[in-house]
C-alpha positions, 0 to 999 in steps of 0.5 A: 505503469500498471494500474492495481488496488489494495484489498484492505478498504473493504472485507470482502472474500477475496474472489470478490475482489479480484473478480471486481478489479478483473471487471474494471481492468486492473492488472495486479492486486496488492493483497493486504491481511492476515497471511493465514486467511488466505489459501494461496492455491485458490488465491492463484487459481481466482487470479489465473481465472480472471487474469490478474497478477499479484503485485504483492502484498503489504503490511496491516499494522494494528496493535501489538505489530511493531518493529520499533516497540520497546518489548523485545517479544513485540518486535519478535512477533512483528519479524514472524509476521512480516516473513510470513507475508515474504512468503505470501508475496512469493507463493502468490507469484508477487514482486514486492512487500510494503512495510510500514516499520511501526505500528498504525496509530501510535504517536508517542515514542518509547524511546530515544530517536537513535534508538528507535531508528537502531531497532528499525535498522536491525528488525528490517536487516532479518526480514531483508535477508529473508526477502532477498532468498525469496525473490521479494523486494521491500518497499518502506512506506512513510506514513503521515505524523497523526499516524506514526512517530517514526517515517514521515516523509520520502528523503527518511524511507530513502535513509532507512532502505538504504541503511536496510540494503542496496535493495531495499526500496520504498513505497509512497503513498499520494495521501500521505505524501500530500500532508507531508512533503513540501514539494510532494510532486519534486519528492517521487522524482527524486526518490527515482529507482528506489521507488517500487511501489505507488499508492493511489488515493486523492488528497482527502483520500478519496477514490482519485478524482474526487479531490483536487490532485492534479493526477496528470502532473503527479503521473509525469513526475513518476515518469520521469523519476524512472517510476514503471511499476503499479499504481495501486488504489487505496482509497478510504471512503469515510462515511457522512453521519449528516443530513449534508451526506452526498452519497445517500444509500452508500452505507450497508448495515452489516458485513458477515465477512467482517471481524471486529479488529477489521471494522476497528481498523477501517473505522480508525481509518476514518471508513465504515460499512459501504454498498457494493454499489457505492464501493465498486463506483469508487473503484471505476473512477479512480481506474478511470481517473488514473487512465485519462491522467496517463493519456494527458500526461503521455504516457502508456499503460504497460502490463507486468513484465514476465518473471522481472524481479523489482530490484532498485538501484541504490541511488543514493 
């Protein structure tokens, strides 16, 4: 296991961030965002510069983003979408591609759950046909109930990748996993090879070692479901508007590299404007948290094996 990060927490240009994850140690970056943000050229030559690969890239699904939305041009447009980020993930040298199927913050249905689930089956087939040309592995990533309707728990991701393909894989996310699961330590072993991609955040989703998770446990149970990719950070600081702060300073006034829909989306995530101070001191200690975590639980960081495709075995 490889320690990586998220770049959606925090708009930022991108060479500030890999420049930060260089500075701490990571090995990979997930990247996160519009695909035509980014000239993927540069992107390279900021990663080859400071020695950090692209893991790949994962799905930002804001409004209007749906693979279960009633109106066939929405769904259309979110297929496009998700093929263009395939196409990140390969130009950038990456391995995986996140999907959250719905869009992020809807809750109530559009339609019946058979065909809610016969539309994800259908739009996520296109785009695993896409991915598979390209080299990309996809990775189904369910997310708590009070942020969507559809793909909650690990044992439905594992009914959806296998009905997408045998290579189809899933993601979890140690936040998500703790609201939901009833065993969340029992639900990453078990979700064993189909599980190609790890997102880091403590139970209340901050920077780990800032809640209660024990990591230790957490980095034995991915050993032993066979789990060896990255452990990607996806921390969400919120901000305290009360005389209780316990980080005074941490918050920042403005961001120039910040447009309204991106600060609607951290701010909808419960975060807002942060220090680079502040946000860099979260970065260092869930790194740190998560590599005292390895040595306790005996097992090694590893780097990025050399032009390995990630290709889940189906097992189930």
């Amino acid at each position: 296991m490889f320690l990586g990060m998220m770049n959606w927490m925090r708009a930022e240009t991108i060479e500030t961030t890999i420049r930060r994850l260089a500075h701490y140690g990571f090995e990979c970056l997930e990247i996160a965002g519009e695909p035509e943000q980014y000239d993927t050229k540069e992107v390279r030559r900021l990663l080859d510069e400071n020695g950090v690969k692209c893991w790949g890239a994962a799905t930002l699904m804001t409004p209007g983003r749906d693979l279960i939305h009633a109106d066939p041009k929405v769904r259309e447009s979110t297929i496009k979408f998700i093929k263009r980020l395939v196409t990140l993930a390969k130009e950038l040298d990456g391995r995986i591609l996140t999907i959250v199927p719905s869009q992020v913050g809807k809750v109530t249905p559009m339609a019946s759950p058979e065909e809610e689930w016969r539309l994800a089956v259908e739009s996520l087939k296109e785009i695993y046909t896409f991915s598979e040309a390209a080299g990309i592995t996809l990775a189904l990533e369910p997310i708590n109930r009070f942020e969507t309707n559809f793909i909650n728990r690990a044992d439905q991701a594992l009914c959806l990748a296998q009905a997408v393909g045998p290579n189809c894989g899933i993601a979890l996310d140690a936040f998500h996993i703790n609201i939901e699961e009833v065993d969340l330590y029992k639900s990453v072993t078990l979700a064993g090879k189909k599980l190609v991609d790890f997102h880091v955040a403590d139970n209340n989703r901050w920077a780990a070692g800032q809640g209660d998770y024990n990591w230790p446990k957490l980095i034995r149970a991915l050993d032993a479901g066979g789990y060896k990719y990255a452990l990607t950070m996806e921390f969400v600081a919120p901000v305290d508007r009360t005389p209780r702060d316990p980080y005074p300073g941490s918050q920042a006034t403005s961001n120039p590299n910040l447009t309204p829909e991106q600060l609607k989306f951290i701010q909808d995530h419960g975060s807002g404007l942060l220090t680079e101070e502040f946000y860099s001191g979260l970065v260092a200690q869930s790194a740190n948290t998560i590599r005292k975590a390895m040595k306790r639980a005996a097992v090694a960081e590893t780097r990025i094996p050399k032009k390995a495709r990630v290709s889940p075995k189906n097992v189930l």
